[in-house]
VEXLUMSE-372269 format. One record per residue (C-alpha): x, y, z; residue number from 1. Coordinates in Angstrom, 3 decimals. Example, Ala and Ser with C-alpha at 12.3 -4.5 7.8 and 13.67 -1.06 7.14 Angstrom:
<recs>
<rec><u>12.300</u><v>-4.500</v><w>7.800</w><resi>1</resi></rec>
<rec><u>13.670</u><v>-1.060</v><w>7.140</w><resi>2</resi></rec>
</recs>
This chain:
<recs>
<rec><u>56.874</u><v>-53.616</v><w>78.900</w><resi>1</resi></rec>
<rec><u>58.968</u><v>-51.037</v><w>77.201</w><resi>2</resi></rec>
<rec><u>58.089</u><v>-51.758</v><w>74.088</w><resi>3</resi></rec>
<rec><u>54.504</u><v>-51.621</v><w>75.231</w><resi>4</resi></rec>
<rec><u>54.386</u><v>-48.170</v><w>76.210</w><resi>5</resi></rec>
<rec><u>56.995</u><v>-46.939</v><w>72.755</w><resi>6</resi></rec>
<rec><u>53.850</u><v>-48.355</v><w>70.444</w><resi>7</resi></rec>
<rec><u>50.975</u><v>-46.907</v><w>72.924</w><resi>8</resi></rec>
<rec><u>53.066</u><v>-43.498</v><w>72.345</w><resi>9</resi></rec>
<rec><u>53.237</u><v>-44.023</v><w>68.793</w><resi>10</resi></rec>
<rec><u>49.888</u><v>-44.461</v><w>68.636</w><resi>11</resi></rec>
<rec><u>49.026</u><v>-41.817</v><w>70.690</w><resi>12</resi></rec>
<rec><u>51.244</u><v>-39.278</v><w>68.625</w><resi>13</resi></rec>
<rec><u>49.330</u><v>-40.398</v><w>65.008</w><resi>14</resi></rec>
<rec><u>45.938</u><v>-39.698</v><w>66.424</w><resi>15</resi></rec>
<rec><u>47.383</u><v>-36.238</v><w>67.409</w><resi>16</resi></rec>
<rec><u>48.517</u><v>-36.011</v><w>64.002</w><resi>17</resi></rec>
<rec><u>45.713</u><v>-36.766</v><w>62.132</w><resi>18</resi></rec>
<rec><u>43.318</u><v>-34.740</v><w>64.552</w><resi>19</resi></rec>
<rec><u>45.417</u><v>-31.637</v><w>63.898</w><resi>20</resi></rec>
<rec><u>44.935</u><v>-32.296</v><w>59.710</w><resi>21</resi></rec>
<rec><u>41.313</u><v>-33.335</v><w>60.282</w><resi>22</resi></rec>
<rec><u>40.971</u><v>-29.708</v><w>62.156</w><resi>23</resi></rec>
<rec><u>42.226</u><v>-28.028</v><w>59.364</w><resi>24</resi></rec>
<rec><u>40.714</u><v>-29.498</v><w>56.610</w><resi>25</resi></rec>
<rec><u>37.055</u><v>-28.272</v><w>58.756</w><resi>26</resi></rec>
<rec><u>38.214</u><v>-24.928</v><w>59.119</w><resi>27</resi></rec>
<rec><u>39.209</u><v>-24.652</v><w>55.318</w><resi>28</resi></rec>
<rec><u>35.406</u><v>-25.941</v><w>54.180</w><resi>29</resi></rec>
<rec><u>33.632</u><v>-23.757</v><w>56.771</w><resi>30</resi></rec>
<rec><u>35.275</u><v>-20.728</v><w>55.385</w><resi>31</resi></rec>
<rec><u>33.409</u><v>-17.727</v><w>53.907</w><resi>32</resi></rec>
<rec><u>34.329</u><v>-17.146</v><w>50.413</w><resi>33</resi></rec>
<rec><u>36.469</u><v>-13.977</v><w>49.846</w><resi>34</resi></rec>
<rec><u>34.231</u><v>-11.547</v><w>47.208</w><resi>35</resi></rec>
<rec><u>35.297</u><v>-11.540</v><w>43.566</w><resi>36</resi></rec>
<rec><u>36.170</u><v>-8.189</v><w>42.065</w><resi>37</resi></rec>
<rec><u>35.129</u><v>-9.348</v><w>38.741</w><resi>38</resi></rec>
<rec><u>31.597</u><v>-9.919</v><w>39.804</w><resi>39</resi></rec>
<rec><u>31.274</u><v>-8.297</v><w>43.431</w><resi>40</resi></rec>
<rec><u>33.102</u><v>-5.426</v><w>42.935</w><resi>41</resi></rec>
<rec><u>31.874</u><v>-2.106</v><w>42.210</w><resi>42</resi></rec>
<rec><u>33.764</u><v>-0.418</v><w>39.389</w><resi>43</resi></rec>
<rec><u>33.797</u><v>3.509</v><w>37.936</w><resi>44</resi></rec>
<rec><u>32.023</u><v>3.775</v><w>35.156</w><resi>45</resi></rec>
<rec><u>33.945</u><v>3.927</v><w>31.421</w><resi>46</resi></rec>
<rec><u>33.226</u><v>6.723</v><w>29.100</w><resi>47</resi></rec>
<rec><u>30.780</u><v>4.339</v><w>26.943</w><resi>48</resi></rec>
<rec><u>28.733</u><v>3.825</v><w>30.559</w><resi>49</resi></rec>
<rec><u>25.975</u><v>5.570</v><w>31.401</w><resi>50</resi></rec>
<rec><u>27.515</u><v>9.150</v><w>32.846</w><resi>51</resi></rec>
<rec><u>27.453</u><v>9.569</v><w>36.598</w><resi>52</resi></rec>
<rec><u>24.026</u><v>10.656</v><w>38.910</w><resi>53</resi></rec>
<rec><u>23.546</u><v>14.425</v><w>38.376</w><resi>54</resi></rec>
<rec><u>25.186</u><v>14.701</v><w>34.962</w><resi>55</resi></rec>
<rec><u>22.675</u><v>14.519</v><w>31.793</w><resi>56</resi></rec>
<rec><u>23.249</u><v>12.271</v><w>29.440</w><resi>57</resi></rec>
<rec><u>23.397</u><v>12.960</v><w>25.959</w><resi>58</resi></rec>
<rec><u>20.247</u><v>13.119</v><w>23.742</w><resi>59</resi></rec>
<rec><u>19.846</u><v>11.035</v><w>20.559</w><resi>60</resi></rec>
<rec><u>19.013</u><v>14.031</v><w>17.449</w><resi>61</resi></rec>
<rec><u>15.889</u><v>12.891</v><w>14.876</w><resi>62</resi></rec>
<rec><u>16.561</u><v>12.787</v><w>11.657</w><resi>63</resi></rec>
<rec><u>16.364</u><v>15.526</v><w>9.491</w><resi>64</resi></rec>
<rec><u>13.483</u><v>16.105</v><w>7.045</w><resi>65</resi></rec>
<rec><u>14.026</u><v>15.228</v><w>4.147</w><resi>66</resi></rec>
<rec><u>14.632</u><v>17.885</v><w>1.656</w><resi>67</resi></rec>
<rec><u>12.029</u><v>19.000</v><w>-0.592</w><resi>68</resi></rec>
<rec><u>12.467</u><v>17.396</v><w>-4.257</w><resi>69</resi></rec>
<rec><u>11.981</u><v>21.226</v><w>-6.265</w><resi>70</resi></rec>
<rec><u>8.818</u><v>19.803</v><w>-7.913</w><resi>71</resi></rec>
<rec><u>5.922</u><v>21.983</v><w>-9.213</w><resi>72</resi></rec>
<rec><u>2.702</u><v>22.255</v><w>-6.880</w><resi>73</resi></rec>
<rec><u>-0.567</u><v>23.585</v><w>-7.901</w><resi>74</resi></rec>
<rec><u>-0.056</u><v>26.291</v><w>-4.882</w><resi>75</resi></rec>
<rec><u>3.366</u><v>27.282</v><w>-6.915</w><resi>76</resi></rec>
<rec><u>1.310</u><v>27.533</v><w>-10.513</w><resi>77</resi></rec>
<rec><u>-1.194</u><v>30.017</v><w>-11.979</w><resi>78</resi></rec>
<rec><u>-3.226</u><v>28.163</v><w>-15.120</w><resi>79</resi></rec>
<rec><u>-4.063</u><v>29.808</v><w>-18.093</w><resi>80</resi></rec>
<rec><u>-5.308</u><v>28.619</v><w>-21.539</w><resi>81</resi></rec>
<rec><u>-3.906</u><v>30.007</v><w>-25.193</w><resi>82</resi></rec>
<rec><u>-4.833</u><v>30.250</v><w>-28.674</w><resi>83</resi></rec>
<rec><u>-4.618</u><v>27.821</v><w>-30.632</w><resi>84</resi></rec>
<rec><u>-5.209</u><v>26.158</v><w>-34.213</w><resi>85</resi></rec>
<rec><u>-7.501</u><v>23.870</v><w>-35.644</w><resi>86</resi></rec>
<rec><u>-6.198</u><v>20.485</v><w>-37.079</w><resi>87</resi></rec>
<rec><u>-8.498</u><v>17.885</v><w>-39.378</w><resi>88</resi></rec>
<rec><u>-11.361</u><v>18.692</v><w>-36.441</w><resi>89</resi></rec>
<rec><u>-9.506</u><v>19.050</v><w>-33.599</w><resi>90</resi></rec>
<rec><u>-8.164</u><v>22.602</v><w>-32.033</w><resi>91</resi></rec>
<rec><u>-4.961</u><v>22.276</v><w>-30.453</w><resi>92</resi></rec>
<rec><u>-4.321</u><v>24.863</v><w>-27.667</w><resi>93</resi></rec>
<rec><u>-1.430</u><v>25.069</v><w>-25.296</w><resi>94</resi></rec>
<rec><u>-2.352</u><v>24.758</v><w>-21.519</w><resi>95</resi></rec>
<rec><u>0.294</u><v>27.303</v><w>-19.691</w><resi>96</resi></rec>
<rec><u>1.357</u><v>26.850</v><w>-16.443</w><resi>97</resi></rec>
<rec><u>3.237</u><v>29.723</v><w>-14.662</w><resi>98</resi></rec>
<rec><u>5.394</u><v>29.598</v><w>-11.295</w><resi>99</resi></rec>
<rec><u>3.810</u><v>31.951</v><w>-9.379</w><resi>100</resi></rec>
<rec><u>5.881</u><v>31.439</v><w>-6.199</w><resi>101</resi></rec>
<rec><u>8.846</u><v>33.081</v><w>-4.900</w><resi>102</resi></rec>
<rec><u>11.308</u><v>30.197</v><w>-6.013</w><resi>103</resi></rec>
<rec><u>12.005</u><v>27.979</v><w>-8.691</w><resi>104</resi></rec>
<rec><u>10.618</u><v>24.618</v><w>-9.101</w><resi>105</resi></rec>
<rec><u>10.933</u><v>21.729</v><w>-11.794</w><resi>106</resi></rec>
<rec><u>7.531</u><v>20.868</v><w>-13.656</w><resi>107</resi></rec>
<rec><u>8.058</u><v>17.073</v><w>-16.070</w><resi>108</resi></rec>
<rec><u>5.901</u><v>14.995</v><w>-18.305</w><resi>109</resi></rec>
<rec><u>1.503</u><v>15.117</v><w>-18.972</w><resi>110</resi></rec>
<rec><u>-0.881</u><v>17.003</v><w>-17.089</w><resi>111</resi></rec>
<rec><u>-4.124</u><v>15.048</v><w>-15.967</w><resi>112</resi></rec>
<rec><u>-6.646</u><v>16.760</v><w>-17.768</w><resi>113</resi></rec>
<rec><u>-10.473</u><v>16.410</v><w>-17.583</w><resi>114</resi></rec>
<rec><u>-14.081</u><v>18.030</v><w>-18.642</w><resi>115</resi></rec>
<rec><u>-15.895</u><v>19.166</v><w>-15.599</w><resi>116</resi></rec>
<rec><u>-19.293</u><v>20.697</v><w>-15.832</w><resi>117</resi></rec>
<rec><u>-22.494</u><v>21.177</v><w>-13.281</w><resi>118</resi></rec>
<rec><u>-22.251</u><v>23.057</v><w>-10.155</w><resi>119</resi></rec>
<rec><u>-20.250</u><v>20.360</v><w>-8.294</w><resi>120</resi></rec>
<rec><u>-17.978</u><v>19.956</v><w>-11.117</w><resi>121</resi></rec>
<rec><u>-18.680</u><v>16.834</v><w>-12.173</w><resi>122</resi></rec>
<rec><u>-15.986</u><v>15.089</v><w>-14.514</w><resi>123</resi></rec>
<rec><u>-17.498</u><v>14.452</v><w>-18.185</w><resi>124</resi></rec>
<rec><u>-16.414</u><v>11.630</v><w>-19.842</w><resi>125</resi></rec>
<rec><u>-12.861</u><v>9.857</v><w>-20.086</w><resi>126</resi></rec>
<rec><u>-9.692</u><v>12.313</v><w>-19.034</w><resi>127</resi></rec>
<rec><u>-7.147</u><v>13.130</v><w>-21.939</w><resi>128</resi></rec>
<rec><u>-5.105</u><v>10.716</v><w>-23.514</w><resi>129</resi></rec>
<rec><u>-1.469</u><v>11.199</v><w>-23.416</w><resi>130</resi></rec>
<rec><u>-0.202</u><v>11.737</v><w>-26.905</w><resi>131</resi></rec>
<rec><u>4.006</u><v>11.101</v><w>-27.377</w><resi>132</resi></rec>
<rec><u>6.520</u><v>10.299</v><w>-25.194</w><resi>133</resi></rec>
<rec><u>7.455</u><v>11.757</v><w>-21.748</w><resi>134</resi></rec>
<rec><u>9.398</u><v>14.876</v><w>-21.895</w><resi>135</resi></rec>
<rec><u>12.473</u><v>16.326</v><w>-19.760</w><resi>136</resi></rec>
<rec><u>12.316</u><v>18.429</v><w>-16.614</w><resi>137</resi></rec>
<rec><u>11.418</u><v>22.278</v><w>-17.414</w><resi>138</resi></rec>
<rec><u>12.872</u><v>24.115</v><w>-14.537</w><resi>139</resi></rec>
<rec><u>10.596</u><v>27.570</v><w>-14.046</w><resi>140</resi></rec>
<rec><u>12.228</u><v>30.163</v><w>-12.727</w><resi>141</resi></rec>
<rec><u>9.820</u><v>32.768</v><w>-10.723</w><resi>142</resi></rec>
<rec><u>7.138</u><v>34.166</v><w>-13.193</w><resi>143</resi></rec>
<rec><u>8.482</u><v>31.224</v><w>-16.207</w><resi>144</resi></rec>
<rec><u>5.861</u><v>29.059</v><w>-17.873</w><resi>145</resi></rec>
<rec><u>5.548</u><v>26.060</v><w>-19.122</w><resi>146</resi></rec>
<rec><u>2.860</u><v>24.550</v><w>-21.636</w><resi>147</resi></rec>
<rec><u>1.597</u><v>21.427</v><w>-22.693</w><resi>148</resi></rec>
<rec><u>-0.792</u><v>20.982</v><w>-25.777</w><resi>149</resi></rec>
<rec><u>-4.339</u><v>20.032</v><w>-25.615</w><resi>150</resi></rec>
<rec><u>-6.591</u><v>18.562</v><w>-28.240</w><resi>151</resi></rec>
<rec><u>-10.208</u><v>19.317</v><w>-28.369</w><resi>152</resi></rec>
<rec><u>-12.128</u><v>17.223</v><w>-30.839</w><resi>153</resi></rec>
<rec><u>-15.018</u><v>18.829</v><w>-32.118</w><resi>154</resi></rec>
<rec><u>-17.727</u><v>16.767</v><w>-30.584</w><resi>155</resi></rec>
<rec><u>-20.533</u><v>17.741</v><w>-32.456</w><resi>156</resi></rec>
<rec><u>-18.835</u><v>15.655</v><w>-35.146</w><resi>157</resi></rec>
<rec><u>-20.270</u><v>12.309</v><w>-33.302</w><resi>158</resi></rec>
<rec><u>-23.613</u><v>10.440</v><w>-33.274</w><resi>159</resi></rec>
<rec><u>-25.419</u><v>11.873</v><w>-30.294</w><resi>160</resi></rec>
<rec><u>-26.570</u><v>8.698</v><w>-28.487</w><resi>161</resi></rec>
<rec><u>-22.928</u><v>7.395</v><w>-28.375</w><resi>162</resi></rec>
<rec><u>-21.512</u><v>10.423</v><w>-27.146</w><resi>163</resi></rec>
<rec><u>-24.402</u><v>11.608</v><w>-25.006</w><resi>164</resi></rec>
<rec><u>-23.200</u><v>15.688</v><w>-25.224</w><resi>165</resi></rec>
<rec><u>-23.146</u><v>17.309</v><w>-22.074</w><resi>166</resi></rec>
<rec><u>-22.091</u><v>20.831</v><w>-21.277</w><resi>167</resi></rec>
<rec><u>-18.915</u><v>21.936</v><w>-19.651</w><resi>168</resi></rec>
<rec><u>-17.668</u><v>24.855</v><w>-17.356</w><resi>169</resi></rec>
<rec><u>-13.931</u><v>24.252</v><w>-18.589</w><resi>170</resi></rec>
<rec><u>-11.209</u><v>21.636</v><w>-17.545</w><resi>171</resi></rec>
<rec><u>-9.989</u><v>20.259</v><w>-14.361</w><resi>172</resi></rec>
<rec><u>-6.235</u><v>19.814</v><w>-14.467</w><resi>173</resi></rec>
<rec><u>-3.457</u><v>18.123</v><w>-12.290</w><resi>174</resi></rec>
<rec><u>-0.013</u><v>19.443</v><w>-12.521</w><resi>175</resi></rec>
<rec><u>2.327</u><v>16.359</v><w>-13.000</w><resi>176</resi></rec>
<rec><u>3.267</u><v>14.340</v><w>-9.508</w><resi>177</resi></rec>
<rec><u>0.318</u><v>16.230</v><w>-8.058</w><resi>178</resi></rec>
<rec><u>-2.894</u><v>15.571</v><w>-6.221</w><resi>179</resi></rec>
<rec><u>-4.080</u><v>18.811</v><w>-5.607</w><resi>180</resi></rec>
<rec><u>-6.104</u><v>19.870</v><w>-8.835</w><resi>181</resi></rec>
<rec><u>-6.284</u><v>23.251</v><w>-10.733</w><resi>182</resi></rec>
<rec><u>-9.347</u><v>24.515</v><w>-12.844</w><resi>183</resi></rec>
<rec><u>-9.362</u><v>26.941</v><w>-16.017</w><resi>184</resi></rec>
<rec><u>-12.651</u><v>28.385</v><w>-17.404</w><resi>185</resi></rec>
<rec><u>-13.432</u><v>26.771</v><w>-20.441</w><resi>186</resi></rec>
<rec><u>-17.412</u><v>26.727</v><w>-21.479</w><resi>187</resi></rec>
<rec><u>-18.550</u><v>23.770</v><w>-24.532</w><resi>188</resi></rec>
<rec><u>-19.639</u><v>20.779</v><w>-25.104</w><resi>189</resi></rec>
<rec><u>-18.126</u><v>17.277</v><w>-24.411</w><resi>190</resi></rec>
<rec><u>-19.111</u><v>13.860</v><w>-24.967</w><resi>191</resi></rec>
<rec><u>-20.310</u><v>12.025</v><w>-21.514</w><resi>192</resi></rec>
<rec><u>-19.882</u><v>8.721</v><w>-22.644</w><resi>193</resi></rec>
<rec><u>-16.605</u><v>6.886</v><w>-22.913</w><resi>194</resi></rec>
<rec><u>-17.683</u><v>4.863</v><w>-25.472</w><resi>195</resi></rec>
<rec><u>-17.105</u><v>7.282</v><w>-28.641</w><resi>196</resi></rec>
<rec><u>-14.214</u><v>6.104</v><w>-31.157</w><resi>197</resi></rec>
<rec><u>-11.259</u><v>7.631</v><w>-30.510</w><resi>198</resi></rec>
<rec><u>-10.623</u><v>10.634</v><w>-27.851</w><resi>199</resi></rec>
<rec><u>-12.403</u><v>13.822</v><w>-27.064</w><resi>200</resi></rec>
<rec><u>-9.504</u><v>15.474</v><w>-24.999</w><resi>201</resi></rec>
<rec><u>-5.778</u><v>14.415</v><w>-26.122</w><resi>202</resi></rec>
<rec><u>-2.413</u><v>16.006</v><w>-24.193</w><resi>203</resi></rec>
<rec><u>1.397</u><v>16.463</v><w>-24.797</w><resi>204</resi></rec>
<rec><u>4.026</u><v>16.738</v><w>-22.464</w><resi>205</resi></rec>
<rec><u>4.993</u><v>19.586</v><w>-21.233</w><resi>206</resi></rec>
<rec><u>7.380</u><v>22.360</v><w>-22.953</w><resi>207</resi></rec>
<rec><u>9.189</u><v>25.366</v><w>-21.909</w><resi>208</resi></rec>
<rec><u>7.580</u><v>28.364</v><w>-22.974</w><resi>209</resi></rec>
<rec><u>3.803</u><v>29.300</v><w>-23.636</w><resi>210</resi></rec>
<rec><u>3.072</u><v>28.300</v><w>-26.868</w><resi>211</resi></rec>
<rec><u>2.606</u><v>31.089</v><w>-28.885</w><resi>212</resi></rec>
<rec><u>2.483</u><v>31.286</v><w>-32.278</w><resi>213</resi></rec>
</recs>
Protein backbone atom coordinates (compact mmCIF):
# COMPACT_ATOMS: atom_id res chain seq x y z
CA UNK A 1 0.00 0.00 0.00
CA UNK A 2 2.94 2.22 0.59
CA UNK A 3 4.49 1.65 -2.29
CA UNK A 4 1.21 2.35 -4.01
CA UNK A 5 0.80 5.77 -3.02
CA UNK A 6 5.21 6.59 -3.44
CA UNK A 7 4.55 5.68 -7.44
CA UNK A 8 0.94 7.56 -7.58
CA UNK A 9 3.16 10.60 -6.12
CA UNK A 10 5.77 10.06 -8.54
CA UNK A 11 3.53 10.15 -11.07
CA UNK A 12 1.75 12.89 -9.95
CA UNK A 13 5.03 15.06 -9.53
CA UNK A 14 6.18 14.26 -13.53
CA UNK A 15 2.91 15.48 -14.87
CA UNK A 16 3.57 18.67 -12.77
CA UNK A 17 6.82 18.72 -14.31
CA UNK A 18 6.15 18.41 -17.69
CA UNK A 19 2.98 20.78 -17.47
CA UNK A 20 5.23 23.52 -16.08
CA UNK A 21 7.83 22.95 -19.42
CA UNK A 22 4.81 22.49 -21.70
CA UNK A 23 3.62 26.13 -20.23
CA UNK A 24 6.67 27.59 -21.10
CA UNK A 25 7.44 26.38 -24.25
CA UNK A 26 3.51 28.16 -25.21
CA UNK A 27 4.41 31.28 -23.76
CA UNK A 28 7.85 31.41 -25.67
CA UNK A 29 5.91 30.73 -29.30
CA UNK A 30 3.07 33.16 -28.50
CA UNK A 31 5.52 35.90 -27.97
CA UNK A 32 5.61 39.15 -29.98
CA UNK A 33 8.82 39.59 -31.70
CA UNK A 34 11.04 42.39 -30.22
CA UNK A 35 11.65 45.14 -33.37
CA UNK A 36 14.99 44.99 -35.15
CA UNK A 37 17.03 48.16 -35.20
CA UNK A 38 18.57 47.19 -38.39
CA UNK A 39 15.32 47.17 -40.21
CA UNK A 40 12.67 48.82 -37.73
CA UNK A 41 14.59 51.37 -36.45
CA UNK A 42 14.62 54.84 -37.45
CA UNK A 43 18.13 56.22 -37.89
CA UNK A 44 19.62 60.10 -38.44
CA UNK A 45 20.42 60.64 -41.60
CA UNK A 46 24.43 60.50 -42.83
CA UNK A 47 25.90 63.37 -44.64
CA UNK A 48 25.51 61.41 -48.15
CA UNK A 49 21.45 61.21 -47.13
CA UNK A 50 19.13 63.36 -48.30
CA UNK A 51 19.54 66.66 -45.80
CA UNK A 52 16.86 67.07 -43.18
CA UNK A 53 12.96 68.68 -43.87
CA UNK A 54 13.41 72.48 -44.15
CA UNK A 55 17.02 72.50 -45.34
CA UNK A 56 17.54 72.72 -49.35
CA UNK A 57 19.38 70.41 -50.84
CA UNK A 58 22.05 71.08 -53.08
CA UNK A 59 21.49 71.73 -56.84
CA UNK A 60 23.27 69.74 -59.58
CA UNK A 61 25.25 72.83 -62.00
CA UNK A 62 24.82 72.20 -66.13
CA UNK A 63 27.58 72.00 -67.91
CA UNK A 64 29.29 74.73 -69.25
CA UNK A 65 29.12 75.76 -72.93
CA UNK A 66 31.48 74.81 -74.67
CA UNK A 67 33.97 77.35 -75.68
CA UNK A 68 33.90 78.86 -78.96
CA UNK A 69 36.66 77.21 -81.39
CA UNK A 70 38.18 81.08 -82.70
CA UNK A 71 37.03 80.17 -86.25
CA UNK A 72 36.20 82.77 -88.96
CA UNK A 73 32.34 83.54 -89.58
CA UNK A 74 30.96 85.37 -92.45
CA UNK A 75 29.44 87.96 -89.68
CA UNK A 76 33.36 88.40 -88.56
CA UNK A 77 34.55 88.98 -92.50
CA UNK A 78 34.14 91.83 -95.01
CA UNK A 79 34.79 90.32 -98.85
CA UNK A 80 36.53 92.08 -101.33
CA UNK A 81 38.01 91.10 -104.75
CA UNK A 82 41.75 92.26 -106.15
CA UNK A 83 43.63 92.65 -109.20
CA UNK A 84 44.92 90.22 -110.69
CA UNK A 85 46.90 88.68 -113.80
CA UNK A 86 46.10 86.78 -116.67
CA UNK A 87 47.66 83.23 -117.14
CA UNK A 88 47.44 81.03 -120.66
CA UNK A 89 43.45 82.27 -120.55
CA UNK A 90 42.73 82.33 -117.21
CA UNK A 91 42.92 85.62 -114.77
CA UNK A 92 43.96 84.80 -111.44
CA UNK A 93 42.68 87.25 -108.75
CA UNK A 94 42.99 87.00 -105.03
CA UNK A 95 39.62 86.83 -103.08
CA UNK A 96 40.40 88.93 -99.64
CA UNK A 97 38.76 88.31 -96.68
CA UNK A 98 39.09 90.85 -93.78
CA UNK A 99 38.15 90.38 -89.92
CA UNK A 100 35.94 92.95 -89.44
CA UNK A 101 35.03 92.12 -85.81
CA UNK A 102 36.32 93.27 -82.62
CA UNK A 103 38.50 90.04 -81.98
CA UNK A 104 40.66 87.75 -83.61
CA UNK A 105 39.64 84.64 -85.26
CA UNK A 106 41.47 81.75 -87.24
CA UNK A 107 40.37 81.43 -91.04
CA UNK A 108 42.06 77.60 -92.78
CA UNK A 109 41.95 75.89 -96.10
CA UNK A 110 39.41 76.70 -99.67
CA UNK A 111 36.62 78.93 -99.83
CA UNK A 112 33.37 77.51 -101.56
CA UNK A 113 33.11 79.59 -104.41
CA UNK A 114 30.30 79.84 -107.03
CA UNK A 115 28.75 82.01 -110.14
CA UNK A 116 25.44 83.41 -109.17
CA UNK A 117 23.43 85.45 -111.56
CA UNK A 118 19.45 86.42 -112.00
CA UNK A 119 17.58 88.24 -109.43
CA UNK A 120 17.33 85.26 -107.02
CA UNK A 121 20.88 84.51 -107.43
CA UNK A 122 20.81 81.54 -109.02
CA UNK A 123 24.16 79.40 -108.94
CA UNK A 124 25.68 79.01 -112.64
CA UNK A 125 27.31 76.05 -113.35
CA UNK A 126 29.74 73.75 -111.20
CA UNK A 127 31.44 75.68 -107.95
CA UNK A 128 35.36 76.09 -108.08
CA UNK A 129 37.64 73.39 -108.01
CA UNK A 130 40.12 73.30 -105.31
CA UNK A 131 43.56 73.64 -106.79
CA UNK A 132 46.73 72.36 -104.21
CA UNK A 133 46.81 71.17 -101.00
CA UNK A 134 45.14 72.46 -97.77
CA UNK A 135 46.92 75.23 -96.14
CA UNK A 136 47.66 76.18 -92.31
CA UNK A 137 45.52 78.28 -89.99
CA UNK A 138 45.89 82.22 -90.75
CA UNK A 139 45.03 83.80 -87.51
CA UNK A 140 43.48 87.57 -88.39
CA UNK A 141 43.94 89.88 -86.02
CA UNK A 142 41.13 92.82 -86.03
CA UNK A 143 41.20 94.63 -89.49
CA UNK A 144 43.97 91.51 -90.98
CA UNK A 145 43.12 89.79 -94.24
CA UNK A 146 43.48 86.88 -95.67
CA UNK A 147 43.27 85.81 -99.50
CA UNK A 148 42.82 82.92 -101.48
CA UNK A 149 43.34 82.86 -105.37
CA UNK A 150 40.67 82.48 -107.88
CA UNK A 151 40.85 81.38 -111.47
CA UNK A 152 38.53 82.69 -114.03
CA UNK A 153 38.75 80.93 -117.35
CA UNK A 154 37.85 82.97 -120.11
CA UNK A 155 34.66 81.35 -121.19
CA UNK A 156 34.17 82.76 -124.37
CA UNK A 157 37.05 80.43 -125.28
CA UNK A 158 34.38 77.35 -125.39
CA UNK A 159 31.85 76.03 -127.94
CA UNK A 160 28.63 77.72 -126.98
CA UNK A 161 26.20 74.76 -126.90
CA UNK A 162 28.48 72.90 -124.39
CA UNK A 163 28.91 75.67 -122.19
CA UNK A 164 25.51 77.29 -122.61
CA UNK A 165 26.93 81.13 -121.45
CA UNK A 166 24.89 82.72 -119.03
CA UNK A 167 25.42 86.03 -117.33
CA UNK A 168 26.56 86.63 -113.82
CA UNK A 169 26.09 89.31 -111.01
CA UNK A 170 29.49 88.13 -109.29
CA UNK A 171 30.33 85.12 -106.93
CA UNK A 172 28.74 83.56 -104.00
CA UNK A 173 31.35 82.54 -101.47
CA UNK A 174 31.53 80.43 -98.18
CA UNK A 175 34.21 81.20 -95.75
CA UNK A 176 35.83 77.79 -94.78
CA UNK A 177 33.76 75.64 -91.91
CA UNK A 178 30.89 77.97 -92.77
CA UNK A 179 27.29 77.81 -93.84
CA UNK A 180 26.38 81.20 -93.88
CA UNK A 181 27.41 82.56 -97.44
CA UNK A 182 29.01 85.94 -98.51
CA UNK A 183 28.55 87.67 -102.01
CA UNK A 184 31.08 90.07 -103.96
CA UNK A 185 29.96 92.01 -107.09
CA UNK A 186 31.43 90.55 -109.94
CA UNK A 187 29.43 91.12 -113.49
CA UNK A 188 30.51 88.39 -116.76
CA UNK A 189 29.85 85.60 -118.27
CA UNK A 190 30.02 81.91 -117.11
CA UNK A 191 29.37 78.69 -118.58
CA UNK A 192 25.87 77.06 -117.23
CA UNK A 193 26.62 73.73 -118.09
CA UNK A 194 28.87 71.40 -116.16
CA UNK A 195 29.75 69.58 -118.94
CA UNK A 196 32.68 71.88 -120.46
CA UNK A 197 36.34 70.27 -120.31
CA UNK A 198 38.08 71.32 -117.59
CA UNK A 199 36.94 74.18 -114.95
CA UNK A 200 35.49 77.61 -115.30
CA UNK A 201 36.18 78.78 -111.62
CA UNK A 202 39.44 77.16 -109.88
CA UNK A 203 40.55 78.20 -105.98
CA UNK A 204 43.66 78.06 -103.65
CA UNK A 205 43.82 77.91 -100.13
CA UNK A 206 43.92 80.57 -98.27
CA UNK A 207 47.09 82.94 -97.46
CA UNK A 208 47.91 85.63 -95.11
CA UNK A 209 47.89 88.84 -96.66
CA UNK A 210 45.86 90.36 -99.69
CA UNK A 211 47.57 89.49 -102.57
CA UNK A 212 48.99 92.32 -103.99
CA UNK A 213 51.36 92.54 -106.42
Amino acid sequence: MRVRISQIGLTLTAAAVAAAVAGCGEGTNNAQPQPSTSAGATTAPSSSESPASGTQAPTTTAPAAPADNGTCKAADLKLSIGRGDAAAGTVYRPLIFTNVSDHECVIQGFPGVSYVGGADGHQVGPAAFREGTKGDPVTLAKGASAYADVGFVNVQNYDPVTCQPQPVRGLRVYPPQETASMFVELSGTGCGSDKIPGNQLTVKTLQQGTGAQ
